[in-house]
N, CA, C and O atoms as a GROMACS GRO file, in nm:
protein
  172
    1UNK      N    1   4.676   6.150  -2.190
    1UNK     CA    2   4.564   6.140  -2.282
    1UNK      C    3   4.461   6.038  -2.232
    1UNK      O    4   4.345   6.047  -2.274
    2UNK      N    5   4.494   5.946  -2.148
    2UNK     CA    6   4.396   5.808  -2.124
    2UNK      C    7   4.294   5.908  -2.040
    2UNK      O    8   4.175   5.934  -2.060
    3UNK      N    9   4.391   5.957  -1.931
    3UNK     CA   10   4.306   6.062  -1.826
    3UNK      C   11   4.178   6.144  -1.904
    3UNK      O   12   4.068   6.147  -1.848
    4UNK      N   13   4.194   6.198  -2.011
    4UNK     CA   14   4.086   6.300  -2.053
    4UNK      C   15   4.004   6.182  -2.068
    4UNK      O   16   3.926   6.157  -1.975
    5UNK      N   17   4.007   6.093  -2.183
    5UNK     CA   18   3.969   5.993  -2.231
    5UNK      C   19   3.873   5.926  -2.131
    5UNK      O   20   3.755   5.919  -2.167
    6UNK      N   21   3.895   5.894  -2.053
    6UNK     CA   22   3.860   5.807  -1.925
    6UNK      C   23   3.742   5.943  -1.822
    6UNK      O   24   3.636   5.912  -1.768
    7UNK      N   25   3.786   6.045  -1.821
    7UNK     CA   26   3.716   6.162  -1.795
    7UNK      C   27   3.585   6.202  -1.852
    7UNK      O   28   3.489   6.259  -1.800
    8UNK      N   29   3.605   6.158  -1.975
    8UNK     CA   30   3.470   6.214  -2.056
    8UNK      C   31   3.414   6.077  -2.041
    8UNK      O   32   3.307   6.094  -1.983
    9UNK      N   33   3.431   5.936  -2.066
    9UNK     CA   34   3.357   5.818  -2.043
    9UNK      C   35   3.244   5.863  -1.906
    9UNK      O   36   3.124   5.889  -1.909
   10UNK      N   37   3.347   5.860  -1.786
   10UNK     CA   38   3.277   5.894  -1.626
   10UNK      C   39   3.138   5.998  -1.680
   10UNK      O   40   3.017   5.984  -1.666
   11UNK      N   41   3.218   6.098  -1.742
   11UNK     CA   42   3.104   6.234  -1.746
   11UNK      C   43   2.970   6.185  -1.835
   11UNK      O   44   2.857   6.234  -1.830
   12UNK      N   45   3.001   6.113  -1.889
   12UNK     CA   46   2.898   6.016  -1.999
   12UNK      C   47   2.799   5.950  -1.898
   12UNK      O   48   2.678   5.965  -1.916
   13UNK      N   49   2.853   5.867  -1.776
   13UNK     CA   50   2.796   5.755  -1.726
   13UNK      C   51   2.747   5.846  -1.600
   13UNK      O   52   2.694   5.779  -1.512
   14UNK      N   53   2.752   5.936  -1.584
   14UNK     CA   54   2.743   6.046  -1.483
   14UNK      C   55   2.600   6.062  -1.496
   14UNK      O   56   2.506   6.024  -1.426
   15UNK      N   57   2.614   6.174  -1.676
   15UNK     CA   58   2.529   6.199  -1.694
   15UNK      C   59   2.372   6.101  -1.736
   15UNK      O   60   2.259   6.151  -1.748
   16UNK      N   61   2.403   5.977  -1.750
   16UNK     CA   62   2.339   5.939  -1.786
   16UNK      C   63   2.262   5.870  -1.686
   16UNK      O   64   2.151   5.826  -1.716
   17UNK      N   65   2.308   5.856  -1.571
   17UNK     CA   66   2.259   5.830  -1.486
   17UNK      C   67   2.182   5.915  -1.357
   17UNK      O   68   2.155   5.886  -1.241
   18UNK      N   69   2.168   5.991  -1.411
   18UNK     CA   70   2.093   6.130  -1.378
   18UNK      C   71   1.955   6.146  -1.369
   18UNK      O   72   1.878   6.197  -1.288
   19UNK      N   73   1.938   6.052  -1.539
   19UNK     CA   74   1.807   6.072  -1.628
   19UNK      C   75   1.684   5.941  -1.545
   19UNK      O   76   1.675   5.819  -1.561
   20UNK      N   77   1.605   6.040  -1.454
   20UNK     CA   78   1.507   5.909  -1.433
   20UNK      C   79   1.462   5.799  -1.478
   20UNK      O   80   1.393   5.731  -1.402
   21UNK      N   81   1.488   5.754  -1.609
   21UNK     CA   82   1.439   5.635  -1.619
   21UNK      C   83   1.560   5.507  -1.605
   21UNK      O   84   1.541   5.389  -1.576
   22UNK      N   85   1.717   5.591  -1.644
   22UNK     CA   86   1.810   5.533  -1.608
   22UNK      C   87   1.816   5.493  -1.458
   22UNK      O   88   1.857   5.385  -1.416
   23UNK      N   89   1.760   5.612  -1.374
   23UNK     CA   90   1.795   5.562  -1.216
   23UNK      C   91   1.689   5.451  -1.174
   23UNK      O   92   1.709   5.394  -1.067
   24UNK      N   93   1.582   5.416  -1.248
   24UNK     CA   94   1.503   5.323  -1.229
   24UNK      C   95   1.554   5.218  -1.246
   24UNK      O   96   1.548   5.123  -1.168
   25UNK      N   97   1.632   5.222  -1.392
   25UNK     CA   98   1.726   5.080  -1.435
   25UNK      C   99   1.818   5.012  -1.369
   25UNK      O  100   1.840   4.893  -1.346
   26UNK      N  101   1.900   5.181  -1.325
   26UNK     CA  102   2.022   5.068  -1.195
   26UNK      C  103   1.932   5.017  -1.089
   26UNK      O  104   1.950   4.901  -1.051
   27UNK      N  105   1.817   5.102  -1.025
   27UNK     CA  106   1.785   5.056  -0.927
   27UNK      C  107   1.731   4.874  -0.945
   27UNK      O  108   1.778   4.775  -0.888
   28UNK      N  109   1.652   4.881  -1.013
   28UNK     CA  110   1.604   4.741  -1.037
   28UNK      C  111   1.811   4.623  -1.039
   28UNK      O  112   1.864   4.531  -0.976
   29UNK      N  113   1.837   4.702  -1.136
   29UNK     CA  114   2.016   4.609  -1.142
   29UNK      C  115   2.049   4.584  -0.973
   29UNK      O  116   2.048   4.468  -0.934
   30UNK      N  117   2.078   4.692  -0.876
   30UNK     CA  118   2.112   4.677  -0.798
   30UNK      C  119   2.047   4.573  -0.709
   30UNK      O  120   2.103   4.475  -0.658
   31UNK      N  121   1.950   4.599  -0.699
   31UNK     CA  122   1.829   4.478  -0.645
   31UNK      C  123   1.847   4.318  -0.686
   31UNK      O  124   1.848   4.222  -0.608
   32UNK      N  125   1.858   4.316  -0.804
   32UNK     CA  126   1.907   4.197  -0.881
   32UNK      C  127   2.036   4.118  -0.807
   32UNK      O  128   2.059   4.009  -0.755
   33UNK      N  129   2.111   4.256  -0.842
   33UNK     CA  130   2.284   4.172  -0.790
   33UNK      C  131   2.272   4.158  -0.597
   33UNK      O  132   2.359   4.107  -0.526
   34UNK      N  133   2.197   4.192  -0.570
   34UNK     CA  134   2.158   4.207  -0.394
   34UNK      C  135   2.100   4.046  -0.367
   34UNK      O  136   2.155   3.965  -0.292
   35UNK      N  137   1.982   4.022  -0.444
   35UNK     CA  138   1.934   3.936  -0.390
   35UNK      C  139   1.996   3.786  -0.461
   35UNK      O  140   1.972   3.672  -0.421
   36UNK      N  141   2.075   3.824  -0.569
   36UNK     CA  142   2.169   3.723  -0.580
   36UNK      C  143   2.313   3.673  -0.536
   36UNK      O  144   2.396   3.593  -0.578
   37UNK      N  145   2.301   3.770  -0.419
   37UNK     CA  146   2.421   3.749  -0.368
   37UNK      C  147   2.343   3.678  -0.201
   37UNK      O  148   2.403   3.596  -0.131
   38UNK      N  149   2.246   3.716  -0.178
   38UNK     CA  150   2.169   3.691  -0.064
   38UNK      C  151   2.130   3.548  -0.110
   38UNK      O  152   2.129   3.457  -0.026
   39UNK      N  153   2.100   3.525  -0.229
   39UNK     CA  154   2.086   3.370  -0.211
   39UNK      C  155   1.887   3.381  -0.211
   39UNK      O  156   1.825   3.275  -0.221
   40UNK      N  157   1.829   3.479  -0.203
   40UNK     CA  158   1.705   3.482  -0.269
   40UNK      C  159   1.651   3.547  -0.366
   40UNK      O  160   1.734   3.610  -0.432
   41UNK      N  161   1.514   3.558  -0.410
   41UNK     CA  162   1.467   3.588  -0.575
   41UNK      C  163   1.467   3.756  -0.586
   41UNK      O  164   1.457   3.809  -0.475
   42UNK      N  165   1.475   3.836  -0.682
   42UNK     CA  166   1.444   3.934  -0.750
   42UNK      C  167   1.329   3.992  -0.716
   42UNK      O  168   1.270   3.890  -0.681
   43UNK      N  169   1.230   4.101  -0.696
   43UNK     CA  170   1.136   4.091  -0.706
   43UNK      C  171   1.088   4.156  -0.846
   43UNK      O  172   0.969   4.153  -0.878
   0.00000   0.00000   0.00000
């Protein structure tokens, strides 16, 4: 049961990350956690 459970979450975060304005959002996140790991600013 966790398996389905855990299946439909993914298919959730799947889908939702699909939606262009979401892929704008991680992108900016990813950038964030990049240049804070680099030790310089965000842009």
């Amino acid at each position: 049961m966790k398996k389905a459970g855990a299946f439909g979450v993914a298919k959730m975060v799947y889908d939702q990350a699909r939606k262009p304005q979401n892929q704008a959002r991680i992108k900016r996140a990813v950038a964030n956690v990049k240049a804070r790991r680099s030790g310089g600013q965000p842009r």
